[in-house]
N, C-alpha and C positions, 0 to 999 in steps of 0.2 A: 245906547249901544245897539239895541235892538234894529233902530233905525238904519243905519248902514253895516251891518254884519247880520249873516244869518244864523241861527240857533243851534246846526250843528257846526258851525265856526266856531261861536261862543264857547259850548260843551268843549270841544280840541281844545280851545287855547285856554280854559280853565284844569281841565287835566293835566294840560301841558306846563302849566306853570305850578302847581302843587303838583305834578309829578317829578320836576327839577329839584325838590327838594330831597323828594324820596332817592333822588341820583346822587343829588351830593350826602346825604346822610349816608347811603353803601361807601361812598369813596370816602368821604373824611373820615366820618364815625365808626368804619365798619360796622355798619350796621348789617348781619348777616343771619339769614336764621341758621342754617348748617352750622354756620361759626357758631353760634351760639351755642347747640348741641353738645358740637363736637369739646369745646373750651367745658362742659359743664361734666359731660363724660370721661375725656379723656388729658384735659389740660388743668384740670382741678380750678377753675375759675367760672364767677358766677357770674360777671360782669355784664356780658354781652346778653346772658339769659333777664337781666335784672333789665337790663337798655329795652328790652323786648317786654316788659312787663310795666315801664313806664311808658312805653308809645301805649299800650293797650289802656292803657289806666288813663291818661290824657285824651285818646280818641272814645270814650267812654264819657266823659264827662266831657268833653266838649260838645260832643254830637248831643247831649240831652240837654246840655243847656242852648247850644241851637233851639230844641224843642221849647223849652221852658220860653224863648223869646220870639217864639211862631213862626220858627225859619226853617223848620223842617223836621216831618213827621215821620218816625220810621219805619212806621207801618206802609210806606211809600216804596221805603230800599225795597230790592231782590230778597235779600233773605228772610223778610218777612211777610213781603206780600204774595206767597207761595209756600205750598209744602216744601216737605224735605223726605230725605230719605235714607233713615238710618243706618241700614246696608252700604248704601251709595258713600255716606262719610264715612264709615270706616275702612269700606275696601279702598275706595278712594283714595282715602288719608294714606292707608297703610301705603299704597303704588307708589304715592306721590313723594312719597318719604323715602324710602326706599330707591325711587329713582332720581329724588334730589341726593343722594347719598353718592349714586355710581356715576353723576354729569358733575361733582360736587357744586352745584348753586342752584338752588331753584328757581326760575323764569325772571323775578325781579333781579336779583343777584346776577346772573348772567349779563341783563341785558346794563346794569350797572358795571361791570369788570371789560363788554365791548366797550361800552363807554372809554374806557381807560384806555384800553387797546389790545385786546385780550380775544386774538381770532377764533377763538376755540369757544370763546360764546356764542359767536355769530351761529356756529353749526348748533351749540342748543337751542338756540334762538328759535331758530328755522325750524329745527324738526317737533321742538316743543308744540308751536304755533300751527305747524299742518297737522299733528296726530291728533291735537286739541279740537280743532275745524273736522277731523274727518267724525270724532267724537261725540259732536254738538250735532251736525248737521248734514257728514257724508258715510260715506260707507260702514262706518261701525255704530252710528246713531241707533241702527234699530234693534240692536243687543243691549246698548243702554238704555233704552227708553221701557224693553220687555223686563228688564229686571231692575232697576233704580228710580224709576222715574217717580217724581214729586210724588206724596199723597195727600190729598186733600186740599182746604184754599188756603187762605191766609194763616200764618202760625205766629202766634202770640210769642214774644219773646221770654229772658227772664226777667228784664224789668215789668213785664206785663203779671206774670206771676204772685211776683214778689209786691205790686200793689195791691192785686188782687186780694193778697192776706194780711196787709197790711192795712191798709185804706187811705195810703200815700198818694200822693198826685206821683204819674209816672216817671214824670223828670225825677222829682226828687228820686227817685227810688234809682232809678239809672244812674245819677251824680253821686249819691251813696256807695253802690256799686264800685262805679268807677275810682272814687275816693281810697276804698279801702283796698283796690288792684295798687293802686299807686304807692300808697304807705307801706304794703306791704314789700312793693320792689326797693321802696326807698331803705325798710330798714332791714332788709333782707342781709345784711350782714356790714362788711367795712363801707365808708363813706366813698362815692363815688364820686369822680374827676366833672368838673363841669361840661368838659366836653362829650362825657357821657350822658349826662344830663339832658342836656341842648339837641343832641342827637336824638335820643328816646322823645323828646319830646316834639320836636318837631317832624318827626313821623306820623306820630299820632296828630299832631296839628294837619297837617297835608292831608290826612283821611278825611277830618272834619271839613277842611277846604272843598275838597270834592265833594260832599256832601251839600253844605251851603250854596254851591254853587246852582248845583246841577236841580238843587229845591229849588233854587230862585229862577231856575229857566222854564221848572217844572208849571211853577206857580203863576206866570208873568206871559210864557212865552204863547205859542199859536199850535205848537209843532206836537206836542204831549210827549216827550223826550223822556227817556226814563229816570230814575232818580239814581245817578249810581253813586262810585267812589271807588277807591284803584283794586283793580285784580291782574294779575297777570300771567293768563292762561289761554283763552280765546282773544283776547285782545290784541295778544301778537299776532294769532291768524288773522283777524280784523285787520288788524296791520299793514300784514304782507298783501291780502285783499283788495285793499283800499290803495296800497302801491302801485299796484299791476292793472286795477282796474277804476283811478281815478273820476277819469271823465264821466262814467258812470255811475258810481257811488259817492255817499257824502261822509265829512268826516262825523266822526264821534269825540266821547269824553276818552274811552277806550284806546283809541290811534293818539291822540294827542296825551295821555299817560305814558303810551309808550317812548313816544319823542320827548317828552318831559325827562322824563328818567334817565335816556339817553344822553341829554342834552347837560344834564345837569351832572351826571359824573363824567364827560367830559371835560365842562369847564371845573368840576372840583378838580380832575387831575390834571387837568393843565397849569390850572392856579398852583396845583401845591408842589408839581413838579416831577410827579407821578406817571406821568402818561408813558407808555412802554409797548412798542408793537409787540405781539406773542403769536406763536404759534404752536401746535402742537408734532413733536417729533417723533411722537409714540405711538405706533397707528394702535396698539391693544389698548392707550387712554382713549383715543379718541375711538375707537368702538365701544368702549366702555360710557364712554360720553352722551354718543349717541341713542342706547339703549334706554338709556338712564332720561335722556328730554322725551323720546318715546311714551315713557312710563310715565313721567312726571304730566306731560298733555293728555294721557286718557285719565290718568288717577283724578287732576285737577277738575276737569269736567266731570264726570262722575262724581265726585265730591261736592261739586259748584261750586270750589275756591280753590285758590292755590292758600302757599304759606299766609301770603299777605290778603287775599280776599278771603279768605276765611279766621286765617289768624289774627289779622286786628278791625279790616274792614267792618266783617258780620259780627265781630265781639263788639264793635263799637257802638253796634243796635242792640248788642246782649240777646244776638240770636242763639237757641237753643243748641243750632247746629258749630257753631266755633268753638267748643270748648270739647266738642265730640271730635270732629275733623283734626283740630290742632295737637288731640294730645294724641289719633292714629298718625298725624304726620312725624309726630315727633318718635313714637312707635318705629315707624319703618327706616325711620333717620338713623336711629340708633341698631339696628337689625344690619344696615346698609353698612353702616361703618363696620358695626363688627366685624362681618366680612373682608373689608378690605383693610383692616388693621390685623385683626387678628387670626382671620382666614375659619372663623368658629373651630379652632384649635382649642381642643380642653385643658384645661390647666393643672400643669403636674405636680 
């Protein structure tokens, strides 16, 4: 393959196709993190929180048995081959919760509901993806960088830990891990439908996918490509970037996640019958909307994950920082809704 497609070809269209799954999982499965939340806060249901704890438990133990069969080491990912910063995940987290609360869907969610036909993503989309880029690399970088920025080099995860006192080989200790996230989503309460199942799980599969892959272009290729797997926060501005500015840049795993994702809850909701142009009629939602992708692209970068690159991707290496970020995002998620359910009116 290598022989007639180039390496960040390859990267795109491995993105791009375990990103499709991540699109159809939002469109069939509902697979949503807000929804999750919001169903576990205010809908008295755990289902979609349980669907969300079997992707994490499946991309946990896939990604170490990748490891275990020399396909890919995770001390290679982003969120381990760098510091972190603790600040950085919580304020982060909190933003990013918070402003997935007032746009209701966070970057992946969004770019899965355009998918379907749903114009009011397109504007999260966009403005997610430039506050993200201006975040990373333009005009508000040097406030992030003065107060969040990584500290130190490489950070051991908690599978690294947890060998450490053990005297476990790390795989096993990750697989362990991952093992008991999954039993515990499984018997977290009433028996859940198989389509919950299939869905939970093949989110987590599609994380491992991108991993496997982007090891094997790591290991193989000429280019030194990075080792990633799906986040979607910078990626949308990579996106728009790499739209506008083709002839001159190349693709990524990143651009072709994001067309993945696209692509794939389009054909979910054309298949199932779903697809529905929308707009928004409310100019005070869609300034509410707006604020909210605002927040969600600085919190995200600041964090260095959104829902899903922090929430399952980094938990998939049992990086330190995804269990801190996920539960400030779930923090601001729920801070967000209060608000707009309940307006933080006290109760008589």
């Amino acid at each position: 393959m290598l022989d007639w497609l180039d390496e960040p070809t390859i990267a795109a269209l491995i993105g791009m196709g375990s990103g499709a799954v991540l699109g159809a999982a939002a469109r069939l499965g509902r697979f949503c993190t807000l929804g999750a939340i919001e169903d576990a806060l205010y809908g008295g249901s755990l289902t979609r929180l349980r669907m969300w704890g079997i992707a994490i438990g499946v991309a946990v133990i896939a990604a170490f048995g990748l490891m275990s069969a020399g396909l890919f080491d995770p001390m290679d990912s982003f969120y381990l081959a760098q510091g972190w910063s603790l600040p950085g995940a919580i304020l982060g987290g909190l933003v990013f919760g918070y402003g997935m609360a007032l746009a209701g869907n966070c970057g992946y969610g969004a770019l899965a509901r355009l998918g379907g036909g749903d114009m009011r993503s397109f504007v999260i989309v966009l403005v997610m993806g430039l506050v993200a880029y201006a975040t990373l690399s333009g005009p508000l970088s040097g406030l992030r960088v003065a107060l969040f920025a990584p500290h130190g080099g490489p950070t051991p995860g908690i599978g690294h830990l947890i060998a450490l006192a053990t005297g476990l080989p790390l795989w096993a200790c990750g697989m362990l891990v991952g093992s008991a996230i999954l039993v515990l989503s499984l018997r977290g309460g009433a028996a859940l439908g198989r389509g919950t199942l299939i869905c939970g799980a093949s989110v987590g599969l599609a994380v491992a996918m991108g991993w496997a892959g982007t090891a094997w272009l790591f290991t193989t290729g000429f280019d030194a490509l990075p080792v990633a797997s799906h986040s979607f926060s910078a990626p949308l501005g990579e996106t728009m970037l790499y739209t506008m500015t083709s002839s001159g840049a190349a693709l990524s795993f990143g651009v072709g996640s994001v067309v993945g994702v696209l692509t794939g809850a389009l054909q979910a909701a054309s298949g199932r019958g779903i697809f529905r142009w929308e707009a928004c009629e409310d100019p005070r939602e869609l300034k509410r909307q707006i604020l909210g992708a605002g927040l969600m692209g600085w919190g995200a970068v600041t964090a260095a994950g959104c829902s899903i690159g922090q929430g399952i991707t980094a938990f998939s290496v049992l990086a330190i920082s995804a269990p801190v970020t996920l539960a400030a995002i779930a923090l601001g998620a729920a801070i967000g809704l209060r608000q707009l359910i309940d307006g933080f009116a006290m109760a008589e």
